[in-house]
C-alpha positions in Angstrom: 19.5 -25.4 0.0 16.9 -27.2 -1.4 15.5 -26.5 -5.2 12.0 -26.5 -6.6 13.3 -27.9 -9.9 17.1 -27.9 -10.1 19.7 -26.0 -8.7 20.4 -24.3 -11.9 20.6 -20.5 -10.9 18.7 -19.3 -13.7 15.8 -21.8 -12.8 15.5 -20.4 -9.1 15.5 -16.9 -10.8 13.0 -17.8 -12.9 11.3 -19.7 -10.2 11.2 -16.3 -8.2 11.4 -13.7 -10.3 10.3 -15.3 -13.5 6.1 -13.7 -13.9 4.9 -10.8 -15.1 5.0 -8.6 -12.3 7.6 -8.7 -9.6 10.7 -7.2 -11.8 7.7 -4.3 -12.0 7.4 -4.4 -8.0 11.2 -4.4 -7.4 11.4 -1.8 -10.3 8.9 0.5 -8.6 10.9 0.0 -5.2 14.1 0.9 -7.3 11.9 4.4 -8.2 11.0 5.2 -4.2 7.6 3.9 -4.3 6.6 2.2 -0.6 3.5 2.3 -0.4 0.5 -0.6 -1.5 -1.1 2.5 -3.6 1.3 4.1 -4.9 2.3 0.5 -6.5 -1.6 0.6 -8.0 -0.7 3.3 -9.6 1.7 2.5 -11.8 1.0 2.2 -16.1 0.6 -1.2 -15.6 -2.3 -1.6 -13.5 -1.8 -4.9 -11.6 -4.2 -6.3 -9.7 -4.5 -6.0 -6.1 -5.0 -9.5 -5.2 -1.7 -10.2 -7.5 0.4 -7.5 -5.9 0.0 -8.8 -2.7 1.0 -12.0 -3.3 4.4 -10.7 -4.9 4.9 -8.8 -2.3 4.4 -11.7 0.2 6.4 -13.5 -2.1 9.4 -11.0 -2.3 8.9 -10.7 1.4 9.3 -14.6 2.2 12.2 -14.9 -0.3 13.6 -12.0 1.6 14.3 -9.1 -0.8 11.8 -6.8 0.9 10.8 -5.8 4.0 7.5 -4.3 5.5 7.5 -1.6 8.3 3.7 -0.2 9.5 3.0 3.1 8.7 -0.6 3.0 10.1 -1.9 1.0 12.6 -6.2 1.6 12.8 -6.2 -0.1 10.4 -2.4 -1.1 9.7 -1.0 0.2 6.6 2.7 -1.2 5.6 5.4 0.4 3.6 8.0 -1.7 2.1 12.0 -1.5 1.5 14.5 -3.3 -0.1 16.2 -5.3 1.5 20.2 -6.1 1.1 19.6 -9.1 -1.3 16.9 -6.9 -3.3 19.3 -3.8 -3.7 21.5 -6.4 -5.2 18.8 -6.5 -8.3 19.5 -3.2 -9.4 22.6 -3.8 -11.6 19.8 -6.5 -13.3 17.3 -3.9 -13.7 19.5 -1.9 -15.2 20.8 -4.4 -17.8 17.1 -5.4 -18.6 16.9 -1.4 -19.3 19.9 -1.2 -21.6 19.0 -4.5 -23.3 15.2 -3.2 -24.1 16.1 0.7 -25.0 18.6 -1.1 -27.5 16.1 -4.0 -29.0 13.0 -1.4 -28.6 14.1 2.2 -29.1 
């Protein structure tokens, strides 16, 4: 496998997972969301350009997939993949962890 910077696993987390906004994509693929909107329309209010290069991005790295739910003109929902279910447990940490330190 090769490494961006060093095959230190928190690195190529960080290297993946490490901006802003895709633990708030995975998170709102943990919640059922699917579809490009309905990820616009969560509290955080990402920009479109930006959410569809996370997606892209969690797509290449292979923790989502993309079916078409429309095709004039194609519409995609997306789905977590095996590797991306295995986030969860994470998520859920990060949520213990932040309840606790911001109640």
């Amino acid at each position: 496998m090769k490494f961006k910077r060093s095959s230190c696993p928190i690195t190529n987390v960080l290297d993946l997972l490490g901006d802003k906004w895709t633990l708030l994509v995975i998170r709102d693929l943990v919640l059922g969301k699917r579809r490009f909107q309905e990820f616009m329309d969560s509290p955080e209010t990402i920009a479109t350009n930006i959410l569809a290069d996370r997606l892209s991005k969690l797509e290449d790295a292979g923790l989502i997939t993309r079916r078409a739910f429309q095709h004039n003109p194609v519409r995609y929902e997306y789905f977590l993949t095996k590797r991306g279910k295995d986030l969860e447990p994470i998520l859920e940490a990060i949520i213990v962890w932040g309840k606790k330190q911001f109640p």
